[in-house]
N, C-alpha and C positions, 0 to 999 in steps of 0.2 A: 417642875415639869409634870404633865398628867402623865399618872402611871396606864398603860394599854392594859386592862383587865380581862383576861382570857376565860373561859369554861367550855364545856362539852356537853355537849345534853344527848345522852343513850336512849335509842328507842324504847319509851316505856318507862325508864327511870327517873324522871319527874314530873309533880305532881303541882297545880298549881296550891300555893301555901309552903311550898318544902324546900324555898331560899326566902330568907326575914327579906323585907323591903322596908327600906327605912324611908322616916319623912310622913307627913299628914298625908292624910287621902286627899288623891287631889279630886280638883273638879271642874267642869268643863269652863273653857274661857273662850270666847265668841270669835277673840281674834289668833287662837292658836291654831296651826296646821300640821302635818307631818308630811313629807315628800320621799317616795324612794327612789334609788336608782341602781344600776348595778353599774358598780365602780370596772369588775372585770365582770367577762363570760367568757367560759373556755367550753362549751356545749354539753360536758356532761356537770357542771356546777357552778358557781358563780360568788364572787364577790359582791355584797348588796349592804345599800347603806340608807338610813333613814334621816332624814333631817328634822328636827321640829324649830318651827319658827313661831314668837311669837308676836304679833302683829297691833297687839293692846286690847282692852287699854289699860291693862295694869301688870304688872310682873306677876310671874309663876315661881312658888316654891320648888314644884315638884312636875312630873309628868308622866304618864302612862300609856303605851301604843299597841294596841293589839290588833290580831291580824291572824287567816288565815293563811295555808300554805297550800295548794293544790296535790291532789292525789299523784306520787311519783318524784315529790321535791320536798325536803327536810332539812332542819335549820342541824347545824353543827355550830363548830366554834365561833363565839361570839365576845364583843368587847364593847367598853363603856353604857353597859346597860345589865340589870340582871334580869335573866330570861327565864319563864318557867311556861311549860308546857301540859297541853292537853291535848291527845288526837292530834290532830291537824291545827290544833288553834292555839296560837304562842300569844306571853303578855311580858311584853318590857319596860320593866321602869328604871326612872334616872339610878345613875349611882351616887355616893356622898358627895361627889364633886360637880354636878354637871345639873342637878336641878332648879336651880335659880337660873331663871331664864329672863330678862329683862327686857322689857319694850322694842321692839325691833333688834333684838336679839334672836341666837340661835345653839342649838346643842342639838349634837348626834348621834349614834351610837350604828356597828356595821356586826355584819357576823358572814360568815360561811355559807353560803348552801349549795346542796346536791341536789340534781335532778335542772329542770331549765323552766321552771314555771317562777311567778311573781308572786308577792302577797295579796291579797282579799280579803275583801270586807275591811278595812282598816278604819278604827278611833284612834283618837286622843283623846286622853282624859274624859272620854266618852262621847264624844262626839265623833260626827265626821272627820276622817283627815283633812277630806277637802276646806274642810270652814268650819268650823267650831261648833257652837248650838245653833246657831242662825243656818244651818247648812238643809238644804233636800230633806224630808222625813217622809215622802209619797212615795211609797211602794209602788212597783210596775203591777199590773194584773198578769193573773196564774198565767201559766199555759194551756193549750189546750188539745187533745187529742192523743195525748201521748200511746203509740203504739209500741208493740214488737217487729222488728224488721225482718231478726234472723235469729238464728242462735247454732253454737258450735258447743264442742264438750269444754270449753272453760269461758265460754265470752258469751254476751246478750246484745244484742246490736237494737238503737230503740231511734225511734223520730216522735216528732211532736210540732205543734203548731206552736209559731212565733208567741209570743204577750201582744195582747191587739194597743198595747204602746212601745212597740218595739225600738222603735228611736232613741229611746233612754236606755236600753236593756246593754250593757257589758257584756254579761255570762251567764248561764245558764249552770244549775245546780241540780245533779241526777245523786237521789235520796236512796240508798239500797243501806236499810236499818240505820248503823251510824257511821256509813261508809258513804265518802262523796265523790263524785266525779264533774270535775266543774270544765265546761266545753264555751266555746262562743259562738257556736252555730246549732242547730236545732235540733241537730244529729249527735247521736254518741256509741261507742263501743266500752258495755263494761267488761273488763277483763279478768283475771285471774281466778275465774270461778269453780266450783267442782263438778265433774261431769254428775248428769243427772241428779239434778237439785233443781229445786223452784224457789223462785225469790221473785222480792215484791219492788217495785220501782216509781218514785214519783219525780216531777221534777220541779224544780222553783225557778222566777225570774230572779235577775240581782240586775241595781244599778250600778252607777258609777259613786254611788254617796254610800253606797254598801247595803239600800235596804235590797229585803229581798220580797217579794210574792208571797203569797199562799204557794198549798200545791196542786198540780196538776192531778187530774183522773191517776187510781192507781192502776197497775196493769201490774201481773202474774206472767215469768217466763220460764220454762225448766230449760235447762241446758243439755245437750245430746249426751248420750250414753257413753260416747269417746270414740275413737276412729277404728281400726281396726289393731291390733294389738300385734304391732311391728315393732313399739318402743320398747318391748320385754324382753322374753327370753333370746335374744339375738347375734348371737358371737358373730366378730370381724371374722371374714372368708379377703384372702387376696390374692388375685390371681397372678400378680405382675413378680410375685418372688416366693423365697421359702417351699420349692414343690408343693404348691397348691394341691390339694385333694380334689377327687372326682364328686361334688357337693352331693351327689344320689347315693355316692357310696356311703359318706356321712349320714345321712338321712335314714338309711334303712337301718344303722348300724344302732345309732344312739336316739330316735324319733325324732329330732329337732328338727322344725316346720321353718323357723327363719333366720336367716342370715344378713348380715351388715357388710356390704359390699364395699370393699375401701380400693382404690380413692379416686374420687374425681376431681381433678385439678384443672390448670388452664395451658391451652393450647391456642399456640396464638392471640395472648388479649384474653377477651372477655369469651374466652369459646372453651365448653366442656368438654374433656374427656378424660378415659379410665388412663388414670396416672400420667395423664396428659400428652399422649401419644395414641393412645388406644380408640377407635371410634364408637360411638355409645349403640350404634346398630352392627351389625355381619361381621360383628367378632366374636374374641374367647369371653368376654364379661356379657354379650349378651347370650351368647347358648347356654354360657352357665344359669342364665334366670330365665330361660325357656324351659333349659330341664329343672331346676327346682320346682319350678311351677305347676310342670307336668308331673313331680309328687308329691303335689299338691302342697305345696310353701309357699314363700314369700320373700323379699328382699327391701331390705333400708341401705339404699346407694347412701357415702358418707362421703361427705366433700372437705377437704384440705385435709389433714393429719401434721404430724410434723415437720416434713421435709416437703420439698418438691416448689412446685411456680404453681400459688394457688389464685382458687378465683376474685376472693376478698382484695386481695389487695390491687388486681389487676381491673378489675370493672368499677368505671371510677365514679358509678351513683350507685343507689340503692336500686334505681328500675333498674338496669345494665344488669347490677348482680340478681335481682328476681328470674330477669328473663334468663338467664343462662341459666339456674334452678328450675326453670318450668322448662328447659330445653329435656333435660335428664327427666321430669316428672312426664311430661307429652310421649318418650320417646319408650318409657316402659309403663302408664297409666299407675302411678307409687301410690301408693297407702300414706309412706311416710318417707321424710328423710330424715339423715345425722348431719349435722355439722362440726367438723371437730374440728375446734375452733387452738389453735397451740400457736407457740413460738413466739419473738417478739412481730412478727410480720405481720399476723391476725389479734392473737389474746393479748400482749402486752402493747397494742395500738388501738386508741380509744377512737380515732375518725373510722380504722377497718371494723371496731369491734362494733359500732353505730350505724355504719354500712350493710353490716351481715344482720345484724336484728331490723333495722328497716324492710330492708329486702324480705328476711321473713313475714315479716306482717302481712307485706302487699301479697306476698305466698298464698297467707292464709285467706287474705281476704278475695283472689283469684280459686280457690281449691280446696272448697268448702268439705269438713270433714278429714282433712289430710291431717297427718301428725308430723309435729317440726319436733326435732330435740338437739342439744345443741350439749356438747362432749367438751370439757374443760379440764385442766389440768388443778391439780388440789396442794392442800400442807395434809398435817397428819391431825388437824383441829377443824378443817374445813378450806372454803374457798381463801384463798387468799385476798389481797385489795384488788386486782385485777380482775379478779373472778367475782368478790362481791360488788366493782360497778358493772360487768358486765348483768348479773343481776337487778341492779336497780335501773339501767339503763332497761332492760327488761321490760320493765313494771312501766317506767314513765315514757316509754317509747309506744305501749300499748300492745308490744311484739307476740302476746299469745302465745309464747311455748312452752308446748305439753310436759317435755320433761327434761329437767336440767340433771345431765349424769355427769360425773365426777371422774378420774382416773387415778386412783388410789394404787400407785405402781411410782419406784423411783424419785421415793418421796422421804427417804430416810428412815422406812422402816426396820425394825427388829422385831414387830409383830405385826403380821400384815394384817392378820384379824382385828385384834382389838383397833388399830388404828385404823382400818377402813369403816369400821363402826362407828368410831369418833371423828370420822374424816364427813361421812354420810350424815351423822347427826348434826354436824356443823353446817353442814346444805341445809339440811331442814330447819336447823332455826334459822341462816338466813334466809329461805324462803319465805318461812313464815312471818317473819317482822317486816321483812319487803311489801310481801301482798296480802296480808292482814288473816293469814291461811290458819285454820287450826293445824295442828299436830300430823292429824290424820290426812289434810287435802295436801299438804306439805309434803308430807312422804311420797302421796301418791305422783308428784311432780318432779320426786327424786330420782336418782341411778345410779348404780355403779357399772364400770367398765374395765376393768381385772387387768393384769397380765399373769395367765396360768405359768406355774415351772418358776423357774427363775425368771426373775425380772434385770433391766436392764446393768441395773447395780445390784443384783445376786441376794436381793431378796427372794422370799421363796414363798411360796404359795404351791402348796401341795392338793390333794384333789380331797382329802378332811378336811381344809381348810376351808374349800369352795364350798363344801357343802354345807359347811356350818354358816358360809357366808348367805349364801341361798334361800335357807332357810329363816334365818335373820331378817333376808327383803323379803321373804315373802310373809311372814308375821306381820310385821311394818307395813304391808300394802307399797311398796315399792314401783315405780312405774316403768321401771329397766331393770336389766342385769344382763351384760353384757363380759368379754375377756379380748385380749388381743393373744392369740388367734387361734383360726383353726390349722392354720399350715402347722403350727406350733404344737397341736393338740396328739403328740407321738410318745410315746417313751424312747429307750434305747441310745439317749445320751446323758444319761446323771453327769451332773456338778458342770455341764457343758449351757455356755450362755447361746442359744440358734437358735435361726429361723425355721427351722424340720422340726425339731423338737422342744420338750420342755423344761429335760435337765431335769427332772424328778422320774422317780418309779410311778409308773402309772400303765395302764393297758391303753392303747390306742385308743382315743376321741372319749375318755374320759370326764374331762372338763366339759365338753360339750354335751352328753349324758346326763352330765348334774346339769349343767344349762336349761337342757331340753323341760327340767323339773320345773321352773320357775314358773 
């Protein structure tokens, strides 16, 4: 019986040449093919299998299939083939069992993958998939015109004129250095970029046989400076519990300009409001962001948290959930929002977690300059699986947002510093493997979001602590730092777990003081 031959391929950890392949080199046969399919799809990855068939007219020793993978979807566990990787571009040849392939014969080999795109550019034994040597070898002509549409602080929005043989064109290939973006319409958003930067952008035609074009005209884009700086220094403010503070009192006390206004949930269906009762105009959560405003701040309304009947899962598309988000954006003109995405309702639901980043996108692409940031729950090493597909769902969704913050509370600490350090650096590396980010633009897409005093399960986070943590994001170039909360931000309950206070020695609105530093 064939043994199922399993491996893993880590982002970045293989190299082509650094698994033996055994057997003579093969070489192209006229009548060999390869066909994919995807056995399963479950939206955010997919079962896919290759078949090679050979068709004559003479038997194969051995075989060889190589193949892109499109920006946002990555090969994992794989079997009856060994797989070595570059970039985006995988090469699989037979195993000891499976390379003799005979006359109308066939052998196959399947693997895992994340993300929901297919393979590109595919050979066999160097050829076309589609047909062997005899197959297509006319390249479509360039593109032409390629412009700038738009640009935000992490995306380049671009168009370009068809190939004047468009009829044969598949896909289209946007060249930014050795990063690709492969689309099938004329249009593209590239994404995950660093605010104010300039990059260079070309694009190529590709067929169905895999050749590609030249390229098109280059063009130069910089990207915006970033939106307005909501997603930083911003402690949760709630008004619905914990005797809320008078926010002007705060303000004058410790200088902190903005606040995280929690929560907006659903009333009724797909309908906002403040903790799902409260109406988002001629109440207590809007005079509170009249007077902020009037001393001179700002506000990030945060939609779901833990508890309560949230929007995600009740608004049953992506447009349904944008528009109830542009109801809260229209009804206070926002800079930015949070989405704290928790519980199994929203973060351990992959249709709600693909709902909430859809919707974001169409956000962005409605509310040019806005800032989206999206609040996840952590380990004490980083995201967990749930938090890293919400990540890569990210990426391959095209979702744009500005900064993924972390809640480093209730996580099984015993040092809440060293581990929200190690909890933080684990966001940034997976950031940065996700979207191709250095160190530095990774950071700047990171957050952390605290819980001052005691936390839920009586860790403790003192107001040295914060500031050592502070200081730390802001070293790092960090793109948040946030705490839950200000009702919280009181002394005059030690070793007490509450919503008034923090359970540590501190002077009132101290946490918020360091806050204001960031």
């Amino acid at each position: 019986m064939k043994t199922r031959v399993g491996a893993v391929l880590a982002a970045g950890a293989l190299a082509i040449g650094s698994l033996a392949i055994a057997g003579p080199t093969a070489s192209a046969a006229p009548g060999v093919t390869a066909t994919f399919a995807k056995a399963q799809d479950w939206g955010s990855g997919f079962e896919g299998k290759f078949t090679i068939t050979n068709g004559g007219p003479n038997a194969i020793t051995s075989w060889k299939v190589e193949f892109d993978l499109p920006a946002g979807t990555s090969l994992g566990s794989y079997w009856d083939a060994l797989i070595t990787r570059t970039g985006d571009h995988y090469v699989a040849t037979n195993r000891e069992y499976n390379g003799n392939v005979g006359v109308n014969a066939s052998a196959s080999f399947g693997f895992v993958g994340t993300g929901s795109g297919a393979p590109l550019n595919c050979t066999v034994n160097g050829a076309p998939c589609t047909g062997g040597g005899g197959g297509d070898t006319t390249a479509p002509t360039a593109p032409a015109n390629l412009r700038v549409t738009g640009t935000t602080s992490g995306s380049v929005s671009l168009a370009w004129n068809a190939s004047s043989d468009n009829v044969g064109v598949t896909a289209y290939d946007v060249h930014r250095g050795t990063s690709v973006t492969t689309v099938t319409g004329t249009t593209a958003t590239v994404s995950g970029l660093a605010p104010g930067t300039t990059y260079q952008f070309t694009v190529k035609a590709r067929d169905a046989a895999g050749n590609a074009s030249g390229p098109s005209n280059q063009v130069s884009a910089t990207t915006q400076t970033g939106p307005a700086p909501g997603g930083r220094g911003a402690p949760y403010l709630f008004l619905g519990w914990g005797n809320p503070p008078a926010p002007q009192t705060v303000m004058n006390a410790t200088g902190v300009k903005w606040f995280t206004m929690a929560f907006v949930l659903a009333q009724g269906g797909c309908n906002p409001a403040w903790d799902g009762n409260r109406p988002l105009t001629g109440g207590i959560d809007a005079n509170a962001i009249a007077q902020i405003r009037a001393a001179g701040g700002d506000v990030v309304p945060s939609f779901g948290g833990w508890s309560g009947n949230k929007l995600g899962p009740n608004c049953s598309t992506p447009q349904a959930l944008a528009g109830a988000y542009q109801k809260v954006i229209d009804a206070y003109a926002l800079k930015a929002i949070d989405i704290d995405i928790e519980n199994t309702d929203e973060f351990e639901n992959a249709t709600v977690q693909d709902r909430i980043l859809e919707a974001l996108k169409i956000v962005k692409q409605n509310n040019p300059g806005i800032q989206t940031i999206v609040t996840i729950p952590t380990t004490r090493t980083g995201p967990n699986s749930w938090g890293n597909r919400l990540i890569e769902r990210a990426n391959a969704l095209g979702a744009n947002i500005d900064v993924f913050t972390i809640m480093p509370f209730d996580f099984g600490s015993s040092d809440i510093r060293t581990d929200t350090i190690n909890a933080t650096v684990g966001l940034k590396d997976k950031l940065k493997s996700t979207f191709g980010w250095s160190d530095a633009v990774a950071f700047s897409h990171a957050g952390i979001s605290g819980m001052n005093g005691l936390s839920d399960q009586r860790e403790v986070t003192t107001t040295a602590t914060w500031t050592a943590l502070r200081d730390w994001a802001k070293s790092n170039g960090l793109g948040r730092f946030s705490f839950w909360a200000v009702n919280r931000d009181r002394g005059g309950c030690d070793g007490q777990v509450s919503s008034n206070c923090s359970g540590v020695a501190q002077p009132d609105w101290e946490f918020t003081r360091i806050t204001a530093g960031f």
